[in-house]
C-alpha positions as CSV (number, residue, x, y, z in Angstrom):
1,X,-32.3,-18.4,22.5
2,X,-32.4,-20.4,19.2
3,X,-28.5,-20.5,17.7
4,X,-26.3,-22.4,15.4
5,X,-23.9,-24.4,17.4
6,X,-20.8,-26.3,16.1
7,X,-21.2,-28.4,19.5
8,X,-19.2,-31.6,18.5
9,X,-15.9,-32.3,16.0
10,X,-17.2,-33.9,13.4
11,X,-19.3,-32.3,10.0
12,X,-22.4,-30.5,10.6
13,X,-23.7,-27.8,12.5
14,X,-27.0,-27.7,14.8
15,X,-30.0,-25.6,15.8
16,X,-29.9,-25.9,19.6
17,X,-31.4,-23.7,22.3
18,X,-28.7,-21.9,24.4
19,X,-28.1,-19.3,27.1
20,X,-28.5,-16.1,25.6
21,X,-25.1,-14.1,25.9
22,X,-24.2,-11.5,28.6
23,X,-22.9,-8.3,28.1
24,X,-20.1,-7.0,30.1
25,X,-18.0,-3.3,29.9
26,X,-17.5,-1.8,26.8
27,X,-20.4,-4.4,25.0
28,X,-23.7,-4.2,23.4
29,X,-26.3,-7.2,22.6
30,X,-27.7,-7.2,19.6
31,X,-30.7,-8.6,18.6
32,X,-29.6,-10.8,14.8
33,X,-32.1,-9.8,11.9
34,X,-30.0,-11.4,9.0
35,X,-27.0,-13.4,8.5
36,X,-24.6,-14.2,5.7
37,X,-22.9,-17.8,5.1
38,X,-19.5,-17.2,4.7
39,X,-16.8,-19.7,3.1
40,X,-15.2,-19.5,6.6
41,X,-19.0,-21.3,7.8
42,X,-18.6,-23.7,5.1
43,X,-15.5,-25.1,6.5
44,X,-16.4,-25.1,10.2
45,X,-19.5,-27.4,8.5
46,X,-17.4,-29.4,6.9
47,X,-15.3,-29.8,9.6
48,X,-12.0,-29.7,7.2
49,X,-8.6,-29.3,8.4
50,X,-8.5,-25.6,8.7
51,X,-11.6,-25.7,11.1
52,X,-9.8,-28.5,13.0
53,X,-6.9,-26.3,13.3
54,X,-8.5,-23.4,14.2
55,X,-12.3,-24.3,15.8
56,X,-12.4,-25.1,19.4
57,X,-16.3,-26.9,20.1
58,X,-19.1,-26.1,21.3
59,X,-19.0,-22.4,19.2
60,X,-21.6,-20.7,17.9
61,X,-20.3,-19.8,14.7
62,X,-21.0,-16.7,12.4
63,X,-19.7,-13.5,11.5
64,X,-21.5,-12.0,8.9
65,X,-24.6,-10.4,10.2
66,X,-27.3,-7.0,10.6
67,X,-29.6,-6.4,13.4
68,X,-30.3,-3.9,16.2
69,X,-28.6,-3.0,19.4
70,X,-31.0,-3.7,22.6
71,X,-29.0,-3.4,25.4
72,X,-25.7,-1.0,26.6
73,X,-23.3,-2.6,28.6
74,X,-21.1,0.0,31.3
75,X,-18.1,2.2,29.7
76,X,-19.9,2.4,25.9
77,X,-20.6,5.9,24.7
78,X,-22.2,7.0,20.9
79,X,-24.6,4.0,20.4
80,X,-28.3,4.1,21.2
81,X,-30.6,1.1,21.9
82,X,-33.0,0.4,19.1
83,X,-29.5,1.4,16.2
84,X,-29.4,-0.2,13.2
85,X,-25.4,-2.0,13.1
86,X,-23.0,-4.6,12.1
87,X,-19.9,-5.0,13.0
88,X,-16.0,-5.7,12.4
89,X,-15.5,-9.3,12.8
90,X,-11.8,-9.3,14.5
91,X,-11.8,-8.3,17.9
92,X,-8.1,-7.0,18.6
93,X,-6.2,-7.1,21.8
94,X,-5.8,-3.1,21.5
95,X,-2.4,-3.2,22.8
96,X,0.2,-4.9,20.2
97,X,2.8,-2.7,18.3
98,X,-0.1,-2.6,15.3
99,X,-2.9,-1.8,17.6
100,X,-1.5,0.9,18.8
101,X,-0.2,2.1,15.8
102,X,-3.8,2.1,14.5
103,X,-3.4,-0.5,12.5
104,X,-5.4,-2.9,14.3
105,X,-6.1,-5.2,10.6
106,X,-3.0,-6.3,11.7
107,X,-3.0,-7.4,14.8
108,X,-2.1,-10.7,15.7
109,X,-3.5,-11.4,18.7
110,X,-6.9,-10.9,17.5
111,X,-9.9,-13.2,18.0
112,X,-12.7,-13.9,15.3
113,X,-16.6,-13.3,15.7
114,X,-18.1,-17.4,15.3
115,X,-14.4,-18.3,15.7
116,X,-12.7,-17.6,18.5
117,X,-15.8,-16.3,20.4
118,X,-19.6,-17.1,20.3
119,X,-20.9,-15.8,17.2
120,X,-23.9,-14.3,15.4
121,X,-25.7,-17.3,13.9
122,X,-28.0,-16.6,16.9
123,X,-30.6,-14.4,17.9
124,X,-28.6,-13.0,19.8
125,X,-24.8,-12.1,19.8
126,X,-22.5,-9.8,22.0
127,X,-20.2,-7.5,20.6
128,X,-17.7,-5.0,21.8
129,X,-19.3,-2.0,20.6
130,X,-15.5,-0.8,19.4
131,X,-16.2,-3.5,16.7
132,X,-19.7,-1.9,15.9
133,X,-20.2,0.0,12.4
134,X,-23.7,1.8,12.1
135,X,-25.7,1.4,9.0
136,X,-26.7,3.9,7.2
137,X,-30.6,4.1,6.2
138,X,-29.5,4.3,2.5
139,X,-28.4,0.8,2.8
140,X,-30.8,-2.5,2.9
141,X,-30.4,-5.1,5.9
142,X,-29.6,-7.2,3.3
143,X,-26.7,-5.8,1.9
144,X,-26.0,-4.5,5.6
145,X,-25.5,-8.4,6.8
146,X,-22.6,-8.9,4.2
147,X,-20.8,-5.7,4.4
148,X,-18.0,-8.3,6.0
149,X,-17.2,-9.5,3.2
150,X,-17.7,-6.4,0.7
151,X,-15.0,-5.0,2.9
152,X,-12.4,-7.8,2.0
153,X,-13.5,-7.3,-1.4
154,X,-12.9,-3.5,-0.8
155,X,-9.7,-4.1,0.9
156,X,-8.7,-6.4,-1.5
157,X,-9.3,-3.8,-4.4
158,X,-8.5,-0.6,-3.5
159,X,-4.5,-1.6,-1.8
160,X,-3.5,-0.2,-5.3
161,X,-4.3,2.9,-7.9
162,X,-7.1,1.7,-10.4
163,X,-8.0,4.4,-12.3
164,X,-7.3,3.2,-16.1
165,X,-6.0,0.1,-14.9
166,X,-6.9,-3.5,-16.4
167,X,-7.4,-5.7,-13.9
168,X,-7.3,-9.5,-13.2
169,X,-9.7,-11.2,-10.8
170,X,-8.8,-15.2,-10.4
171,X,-11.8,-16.8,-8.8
172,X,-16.0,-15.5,-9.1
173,X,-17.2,-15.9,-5.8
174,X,-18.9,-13.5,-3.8
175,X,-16.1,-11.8,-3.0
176,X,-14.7,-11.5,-6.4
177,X,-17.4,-10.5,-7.8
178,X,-17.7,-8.0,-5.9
179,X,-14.4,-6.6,-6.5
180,X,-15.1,-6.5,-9.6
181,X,-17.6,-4.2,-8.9
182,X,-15.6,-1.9,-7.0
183,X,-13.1,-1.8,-9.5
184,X,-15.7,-0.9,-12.6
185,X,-16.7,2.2,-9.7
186,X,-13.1,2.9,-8.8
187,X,-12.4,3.6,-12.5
188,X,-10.5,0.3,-14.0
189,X,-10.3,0.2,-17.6
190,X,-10.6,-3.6,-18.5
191,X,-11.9,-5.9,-15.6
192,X,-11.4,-10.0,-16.7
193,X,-12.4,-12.4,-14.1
194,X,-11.8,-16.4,-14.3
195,X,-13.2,-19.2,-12.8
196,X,-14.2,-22.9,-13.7
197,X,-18.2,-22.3,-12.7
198,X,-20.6,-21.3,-15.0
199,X,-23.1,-20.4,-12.5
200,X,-21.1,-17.8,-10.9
201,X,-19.6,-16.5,-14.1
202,X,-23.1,-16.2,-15.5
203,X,-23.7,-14.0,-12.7
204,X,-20.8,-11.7,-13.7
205,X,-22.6,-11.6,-16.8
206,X,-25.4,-9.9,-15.0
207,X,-24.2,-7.5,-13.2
208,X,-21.9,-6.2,-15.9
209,X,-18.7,-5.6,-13.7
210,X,-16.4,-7.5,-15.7
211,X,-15.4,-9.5,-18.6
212,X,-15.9,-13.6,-17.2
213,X,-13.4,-15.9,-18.5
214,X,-14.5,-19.9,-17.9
215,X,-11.2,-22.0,-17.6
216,X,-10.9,-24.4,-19.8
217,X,-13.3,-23.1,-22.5
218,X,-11.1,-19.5,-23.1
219,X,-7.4,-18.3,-22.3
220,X,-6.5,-14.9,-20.9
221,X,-4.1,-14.6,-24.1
222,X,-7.6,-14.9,-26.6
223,X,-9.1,-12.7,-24.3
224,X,-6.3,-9.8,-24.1
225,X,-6.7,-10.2,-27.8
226,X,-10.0,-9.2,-27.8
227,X,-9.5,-6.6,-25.5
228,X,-6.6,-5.0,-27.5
229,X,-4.6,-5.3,-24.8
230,X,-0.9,-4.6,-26.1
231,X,0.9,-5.6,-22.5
232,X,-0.2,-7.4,-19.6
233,X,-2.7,-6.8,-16.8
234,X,-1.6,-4.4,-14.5
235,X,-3.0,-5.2,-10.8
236,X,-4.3,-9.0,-10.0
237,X,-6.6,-9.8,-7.4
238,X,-6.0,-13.6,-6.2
239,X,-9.3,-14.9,-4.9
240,X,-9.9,-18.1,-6.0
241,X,-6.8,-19.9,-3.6
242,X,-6.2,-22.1,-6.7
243,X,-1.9,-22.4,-6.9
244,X,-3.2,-22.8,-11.3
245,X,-5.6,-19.9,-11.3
246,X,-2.6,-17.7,-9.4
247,X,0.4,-18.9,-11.8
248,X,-1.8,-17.8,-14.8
249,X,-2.0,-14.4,-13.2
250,X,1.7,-14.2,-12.8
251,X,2.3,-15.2,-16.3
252,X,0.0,-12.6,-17.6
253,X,0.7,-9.7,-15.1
254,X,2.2,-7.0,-16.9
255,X,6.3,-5.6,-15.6
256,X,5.6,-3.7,-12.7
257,X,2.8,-4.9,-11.6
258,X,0.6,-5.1,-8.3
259,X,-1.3,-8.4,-7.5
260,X,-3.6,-8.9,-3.7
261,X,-4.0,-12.1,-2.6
262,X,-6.9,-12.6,-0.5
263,X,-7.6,-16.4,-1.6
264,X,-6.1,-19.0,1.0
265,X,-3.6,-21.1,-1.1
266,X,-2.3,-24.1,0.3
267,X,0.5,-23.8,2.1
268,X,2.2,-25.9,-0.6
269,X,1.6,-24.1,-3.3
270,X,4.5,-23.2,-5.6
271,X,5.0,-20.6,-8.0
272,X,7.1,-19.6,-10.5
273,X,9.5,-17.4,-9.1
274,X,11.2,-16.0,-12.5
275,X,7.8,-14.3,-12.8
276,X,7.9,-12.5,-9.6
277,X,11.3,-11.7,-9.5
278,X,11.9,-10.6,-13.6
279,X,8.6,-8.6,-14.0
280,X,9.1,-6.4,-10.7
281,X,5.9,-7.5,-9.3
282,X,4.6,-6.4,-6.0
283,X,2.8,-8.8,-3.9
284,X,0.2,-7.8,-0.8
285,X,-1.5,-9.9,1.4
286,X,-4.5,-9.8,2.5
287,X,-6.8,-10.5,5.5
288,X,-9.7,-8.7,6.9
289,X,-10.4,-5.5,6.3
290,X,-8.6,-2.3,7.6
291,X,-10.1,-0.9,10.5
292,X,-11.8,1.3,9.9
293,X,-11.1,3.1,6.7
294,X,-12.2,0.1,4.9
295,X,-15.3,0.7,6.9
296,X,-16.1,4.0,5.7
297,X,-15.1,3.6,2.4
298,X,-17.3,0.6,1.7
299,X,-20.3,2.2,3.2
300,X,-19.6,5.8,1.1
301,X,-19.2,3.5,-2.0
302,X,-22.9,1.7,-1.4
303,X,-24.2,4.9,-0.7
304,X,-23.2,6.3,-3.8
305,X,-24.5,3.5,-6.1
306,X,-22.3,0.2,-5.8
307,X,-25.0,-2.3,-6.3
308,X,-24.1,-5.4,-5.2
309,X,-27.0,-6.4,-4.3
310,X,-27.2,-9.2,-7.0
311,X,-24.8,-11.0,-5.4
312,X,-27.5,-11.9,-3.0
313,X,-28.9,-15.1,-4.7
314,X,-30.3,-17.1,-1.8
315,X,-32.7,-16.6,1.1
316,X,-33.7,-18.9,3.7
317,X,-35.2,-18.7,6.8
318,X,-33.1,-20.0,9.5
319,X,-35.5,-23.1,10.2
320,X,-34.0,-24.7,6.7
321,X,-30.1,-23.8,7.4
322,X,-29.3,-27.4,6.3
323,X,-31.2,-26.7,3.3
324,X,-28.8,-23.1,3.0
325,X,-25.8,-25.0,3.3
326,X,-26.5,-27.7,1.3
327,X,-26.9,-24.7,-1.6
328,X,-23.4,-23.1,-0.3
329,X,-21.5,-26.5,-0.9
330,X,-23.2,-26.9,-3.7
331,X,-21.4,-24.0,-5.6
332,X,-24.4,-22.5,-7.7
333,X,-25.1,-19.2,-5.4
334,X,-23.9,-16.0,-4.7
335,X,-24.6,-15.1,-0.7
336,X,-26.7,-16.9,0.9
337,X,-28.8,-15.0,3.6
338,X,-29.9,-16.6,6.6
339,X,-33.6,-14.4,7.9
340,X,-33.8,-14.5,11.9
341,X,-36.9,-12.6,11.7
């Protein structure tokens, strides 16, 4: 089968032909109808230090995708060749204190889809089918290939109450933006989110989900100002993993407040404590989304009406990936979607 394969450690990734995956107990194979670039794919194409750390070669990579199940392995019950799924991109060990606790987000044994194990950049992938979600008929392929990372963004956004809330979103991307979405849905009063790109805040502008703030150009005191806002915001969402973009959020969270960090700040980012420690502020990481409430609420939500489909800005077929990657480290896109038709 045809497959994107980080086969050596160095940047770039490769179209290669490769043995088509078996399936053993308790796994499906799926055949791959679309794909979404993730920031993770980015930096396994870049070959940065975090993919050093963290990538062992040859891997196909990818984790973000939508196609149909097309053979049963033994032991798997309430799929049906010929189903419609995606699936949960951490595949747990089932038996740490947080597995079996049901809280298998946080296990920390588990092993990543394109990561840790061959992924879905292929025409084919294997997946445990306890990772599989089914999607629904109300929802389009497209927006069925990034429901990965609409559940961090759901994740991300719904870890605290919302309703009447004004909320801070540090960083546009994909993800951001669509939390901001979820938030406007979830019943947020005032939505601001930041970010030093004018493409992507331009895109906010579309989709009317949320007041965009360029750094540089405005300050989050003008804007409060013109929001008539008498305090400060009351729940952050950290998604940019820019230490400046998070300190402004501290400054401006209001006493009492609830901030989720999702963005990956360097490890050597510091912050100013007094802020944490003087408003009261609560503080939640994190990673992934839960399993598998996140699941069902993210799918009810889309159902419902969440359009996020204009985050979708880009799509290629997979013959010009270097072409789709070029566009992702470029900056000026949304998700980028990969066609394995």
């Amino acid at each position: 089968m045809k497959a994107l394969v980080k086969n050596r450690a160095e940047p770039g990734i490769w179209l290669e032909t490769v043995a088509e995956p078996r399936i053993g107990t308790n796994e499906v194979l799926i055949k791959v109808h679309k794909t979404g670039i993730c920031g993770t794919d980015l930096h396994i194409y870049h070959w940065d230090g975090w993919a050093q750390r963290n990538i062992r070669v040859p891997r196909v990579i990818g984790h973000e995708f939508v196609g149909k199940i097309v053979d049963i392995g033994p032991g798997v019950y309430g799929f049906a060749v010929g189903q419609r799924v995606t699936a949960e991109g951490h595949v747990t060990c089932g038996l740490c204190r947080n597995c079996r606790a049901g809280k298998r987000h946080l296990c920390h044994q588990s092993v990543g889809i394109g990561g840790g194990r061959d992924g879905a950049f292929a025409e084919f992938v294997a997946v445990p089918a306890a990772n599989l979600w089914p999607v629904h008929a109300d929802i389009a392929s497209e927006v069925g290939a990034i429901m990965d990372p609409l559940g961090n963004a759901v994740h991300t956004a719904l870890s605290f109450d919302l309703v009447g809330e004004d909320v801070l979103i540090t960083g546009a991307g994909p993800i951001g933006i669509m939390a901001a979405a979820v938030c406007r849905v979830a019943g947020a009063r005032h939505v601001v989110i930041t970010d030093v790109s004018p493409y992507r805040l331009q895109l906010v502008a579309q989709m009317g989900v949320a007041r965009p703030v360029q750094v540089g150009r405005e300050t989050l005191d003008e804007v409060m100002a013109d929001l008539n806002m008498s305090n400060g915001f009351d729940v952050g969402l950290e998604m940019s993993g820019n230490p400046q973009a998070f300190n402004d959020m501290l400054q401006h969270m209001y006493h009492g407040g609830h901030i989720a960090i999702l963005g990956f700040l360097p490890p050597s980012t510091q912050i100013d404590w007094d802020q944490v420690l003087f408003k009261g502020l609560h503080l939640k990481g994190i990673y992934g989304r839960e399993m598998f409430e996140t699941w069902y609420k993210m799918s009810q939500l889309l159902r419902s009406g969440l359009d996020i489909s204009k985050v979708i800005t880009h799509t290629f077929p997979v013959s010009d990936y270097r072409e789709a990657f070029a566009v992702g480290h470029g900056g000026n896109c949304g998700k980028i979607i990969l066609d394995w038709s």
